[in-house]
N, C-alpha and C positions, 0 to 999 in steps of 0.2 A: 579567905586568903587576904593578907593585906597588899595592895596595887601601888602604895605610899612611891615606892623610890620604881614604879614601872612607868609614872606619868611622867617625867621628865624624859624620858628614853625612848616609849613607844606609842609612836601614834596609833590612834582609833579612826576605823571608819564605819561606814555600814552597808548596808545590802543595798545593790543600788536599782532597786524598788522599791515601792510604797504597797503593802498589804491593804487592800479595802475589807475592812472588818467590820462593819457597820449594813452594806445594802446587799438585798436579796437577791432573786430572779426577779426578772420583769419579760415573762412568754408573748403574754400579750401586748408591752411594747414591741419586742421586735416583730412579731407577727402583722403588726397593724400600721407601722413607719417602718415598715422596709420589705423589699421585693416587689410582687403581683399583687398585693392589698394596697397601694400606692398606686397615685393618676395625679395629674396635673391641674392645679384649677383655674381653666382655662373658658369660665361660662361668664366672666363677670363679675358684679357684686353677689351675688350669689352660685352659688351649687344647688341647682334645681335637677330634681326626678319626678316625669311624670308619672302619677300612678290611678290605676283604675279606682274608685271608692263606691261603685256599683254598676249592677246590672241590669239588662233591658227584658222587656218582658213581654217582647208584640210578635216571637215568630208563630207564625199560624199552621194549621195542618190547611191542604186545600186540593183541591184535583179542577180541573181546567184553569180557566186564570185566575182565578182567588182572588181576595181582595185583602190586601197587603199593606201595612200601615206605612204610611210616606212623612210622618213627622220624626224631625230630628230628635237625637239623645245627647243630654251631657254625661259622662260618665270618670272623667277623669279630672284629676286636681293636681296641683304640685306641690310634694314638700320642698324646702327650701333652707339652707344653711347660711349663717354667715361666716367671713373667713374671722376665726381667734387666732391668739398668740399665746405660745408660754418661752421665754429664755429669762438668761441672766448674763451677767456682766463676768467678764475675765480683766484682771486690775493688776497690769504690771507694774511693778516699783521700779526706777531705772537705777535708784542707789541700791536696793534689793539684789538690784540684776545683775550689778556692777560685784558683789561680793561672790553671786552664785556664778560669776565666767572667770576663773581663778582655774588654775592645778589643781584645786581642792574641792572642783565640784565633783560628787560621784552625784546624784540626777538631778538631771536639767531644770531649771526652774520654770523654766515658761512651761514646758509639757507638763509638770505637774500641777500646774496652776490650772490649765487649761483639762486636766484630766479629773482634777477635781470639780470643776465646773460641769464636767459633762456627765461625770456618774450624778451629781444632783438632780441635774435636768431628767437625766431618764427616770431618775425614782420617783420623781416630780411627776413625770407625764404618763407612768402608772397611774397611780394617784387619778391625772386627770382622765384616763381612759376607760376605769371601772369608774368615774365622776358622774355627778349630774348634771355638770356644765352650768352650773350659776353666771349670773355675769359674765364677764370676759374670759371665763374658763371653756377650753374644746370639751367639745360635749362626749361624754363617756355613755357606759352600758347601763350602770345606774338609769338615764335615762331613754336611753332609746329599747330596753327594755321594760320598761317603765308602762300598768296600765290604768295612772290614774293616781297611782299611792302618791309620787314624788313630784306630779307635773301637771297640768291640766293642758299641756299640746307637746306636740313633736312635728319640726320640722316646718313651723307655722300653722299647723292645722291642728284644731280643737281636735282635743281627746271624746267630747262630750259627743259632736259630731260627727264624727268619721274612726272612733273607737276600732271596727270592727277593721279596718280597712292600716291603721299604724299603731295599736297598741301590741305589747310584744306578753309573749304567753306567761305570768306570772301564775305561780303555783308557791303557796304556802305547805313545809314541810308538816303533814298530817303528827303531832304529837313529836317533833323535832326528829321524826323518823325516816329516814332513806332506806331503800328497799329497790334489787332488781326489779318490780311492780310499778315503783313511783317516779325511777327514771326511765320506765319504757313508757309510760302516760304522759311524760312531759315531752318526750323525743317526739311518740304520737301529737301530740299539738303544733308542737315546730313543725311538723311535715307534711307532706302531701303524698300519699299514698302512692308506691313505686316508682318514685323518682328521684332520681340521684341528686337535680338541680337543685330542688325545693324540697328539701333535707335538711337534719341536721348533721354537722358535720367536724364540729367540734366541740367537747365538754370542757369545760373551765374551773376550777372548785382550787378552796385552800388545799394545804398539805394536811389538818387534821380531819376535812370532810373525804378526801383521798384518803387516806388512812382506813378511814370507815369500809370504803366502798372495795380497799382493798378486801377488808376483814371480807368484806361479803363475798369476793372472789375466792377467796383462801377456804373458806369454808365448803363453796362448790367444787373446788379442788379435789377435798376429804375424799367427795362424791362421785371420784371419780370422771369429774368432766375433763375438756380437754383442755390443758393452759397453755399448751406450746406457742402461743403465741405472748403472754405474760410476758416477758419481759422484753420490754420494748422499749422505745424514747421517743421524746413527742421534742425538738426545740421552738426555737423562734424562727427557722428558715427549714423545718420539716413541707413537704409538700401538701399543701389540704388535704384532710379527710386522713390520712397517713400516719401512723408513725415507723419507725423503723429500729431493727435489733440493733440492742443493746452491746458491749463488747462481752458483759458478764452473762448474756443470754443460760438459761438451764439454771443458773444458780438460783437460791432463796429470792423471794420480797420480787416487789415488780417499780422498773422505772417509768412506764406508760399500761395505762388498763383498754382494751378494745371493749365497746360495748354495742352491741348492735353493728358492730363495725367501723364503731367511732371512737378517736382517741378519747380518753377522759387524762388530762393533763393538771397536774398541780401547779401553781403560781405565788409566789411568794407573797405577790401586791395584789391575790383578789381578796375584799373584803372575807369579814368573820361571816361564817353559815349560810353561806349562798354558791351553788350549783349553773354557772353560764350552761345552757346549751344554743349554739350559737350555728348562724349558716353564713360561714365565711363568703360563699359566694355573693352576698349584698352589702359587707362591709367592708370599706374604704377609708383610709387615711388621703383627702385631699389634699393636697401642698399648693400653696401660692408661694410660689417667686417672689420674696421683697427686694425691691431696686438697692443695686448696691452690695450686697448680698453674694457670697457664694458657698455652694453646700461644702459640708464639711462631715467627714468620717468620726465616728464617735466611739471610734474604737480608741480603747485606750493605748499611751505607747511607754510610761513607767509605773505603772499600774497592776497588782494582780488581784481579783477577785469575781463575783457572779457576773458583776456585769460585761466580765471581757469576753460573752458571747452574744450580747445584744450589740451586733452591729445597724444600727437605724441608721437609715441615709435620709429622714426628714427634716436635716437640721440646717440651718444656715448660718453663717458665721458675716459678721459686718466688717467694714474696713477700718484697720487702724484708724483713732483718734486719739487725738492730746489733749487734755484738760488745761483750761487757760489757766488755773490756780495748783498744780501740781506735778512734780517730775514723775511722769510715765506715762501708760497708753493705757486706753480701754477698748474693748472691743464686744459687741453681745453675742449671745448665741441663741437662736431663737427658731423655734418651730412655728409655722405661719399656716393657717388653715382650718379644716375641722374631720371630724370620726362619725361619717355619716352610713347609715345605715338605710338603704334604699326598699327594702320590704320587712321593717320592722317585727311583722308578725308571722316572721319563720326565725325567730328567735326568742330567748323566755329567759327563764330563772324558776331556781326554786331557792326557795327563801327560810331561814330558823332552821339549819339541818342542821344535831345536836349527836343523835345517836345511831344504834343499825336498828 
């Protein structure tokens, strides 16, 4: 159709949002920066956990008074974190701003400036959360699952020394093969035998190692087992250990898998061919308070896409400033702290998962 003689006559506008067509989910951001996996850090220069790295070995059998060894033991050390950063900058233009506060604004510019700032950040701090924490990056699952491959310590203590006591349970896929077998073997090592606390209690995996693992549910299905609980949802504010029905519940395909009793959740931003089984109950996002600073909701507000369900509350926003050489303001946005894991080995991975 020719528009020739429609442009003088009728104005154009547009949708007054902005589609995010570009980022995925991010479960284990919100899971890890926002709610009951969130504390304050409030020890210092560091975030210290004491933890046992062995045991004694003097209790004696005896009948009248016995003679009972009266030298002390050392048994316990501490890991130790220090506080990282990750943000970035929001950069108002004030001539920019001056054209987008008109009759003719349909959305806001500062909220989408600021909304595109904060979908980065989160994608970002995926990224950093499944990370290995090099340098000034918070230290992710890469390493605190980690037994040796990627790190030689965790938390200030040698791997070499105290292996047995903070390496996290790594398990290479046997021929890129997953198998109900090879995730009840791993779960087995995350665990401690009848007990809820020292469990695993959530699986982590892409969407094509999910995939797999569906396959392998669909097929016990055939077998008549029972699925009624298949279709299920796992989010980023689901309660530990949990997930809950789906709206489409009974229909085809599954949105969360129960295994052992434990969600197994897809994630957009966990790396290629690796399986988290993970015991939420030791891992924590600490947050430090930076002066000046106040938290700020990262929920989008012209905005539509995956991330308008990760609401993380571990962000903080700085005060207005002006640049001495430019018309407008900046301001950062920054997460301040670390993703520290308190008993590293009631948690693993399995690694090269390719096929069923």
């Amino acid at each position: 159709m020719d528009y020739t003689r429609l442009i003088t006559t009728t104005s154009q506008s547009v949708a007054p949002f902005v589609v995010d067509a570009i980022h995925g989910s991010s479960v284990l951001v919100g899971r890890v920066t926002g709610g009951t996996n969130m504390k304050p850090w409030d020890m210092g220069i560091y975030e210290r956990q004491p933890i046992q790295v062995s045991d004694i070995s003097t209790a004696i059998d005896f009948q009248g008074i016995g003679n009972f060894n009266t030298a002390d033991n050392s048994t316990d050390v501490n890991l130790q974190w220090e506080a990282k950063g990750l943000g970035d900058s929001v950069i108002i233009g004030y001539a920019e701003l001056g054209l987008n506060q008109t009759k003719a604004q349909v959305i806001n510019l500062v909220k989408r400036k600021f909304d595109v700032v904060k979908n980065s950040l989160i994608a970002a701090s995926g990224t950093r959360l499944y990370g290995l924490g090099a340098g000034s990056a918070i230290e992710g699952l890469q390493l605190s699952t980690d037994a040796g491959t990627y790190s030689s310590s965790y938390g200030g203590l040698s791997r070499t020394t105290y292996g047995t006591a903070i390496n996290g349970q790594v398990t290479p896929a046997s021929a890129g093969v997953v198998s109900f077998n090879s995730l009840a073997a791993q779960v087995d090592l995350c665990s401690a035998a009848a007990s809820s606390l020292e469990a695993t209690n959530l699986i982590l995996t892409t969407k094509s190692v999910w995939a797999l693992i569906e396959k392998l549910v669909e097929s016990k299905s055939r077998g008549n087992y029972d699925t009624s609980r298949g279709s299920l949802r796992v989010s980023p504010y689901t309660p530990m250990g949990v997930a809950v029905d789906a709206k489409d519940a009974g229909r085809a395909g599954y949105e969360a898998i129960y295994f052992r009793g434990i969600p197994v959740v897809k994630d957009d931003q966990c790396p290629t061919g690796l399986i988290y089984t993970l015991n939420e109950n030791h891992m924590q996002f600490v947050s430090s308070q930076v002066a000046y600073c106040e938290n700020i909701k990262m929920g989008q507000t012209v905005t539509k896409g995956a991330l308008e369900e990760v609401n993380s509350t571990a962000w903080q926003v700085s005060k207005e400033a002006k640049p001495t050489n430019g018309l407008g303001d900046v301001r950062q946005i920054v997460m301040y702290g670390n993703f520290v894991n308190r008993d590293p080995v009631r948690s693993g991975v399995i690694t090269g998962v390719t096929t069923t």
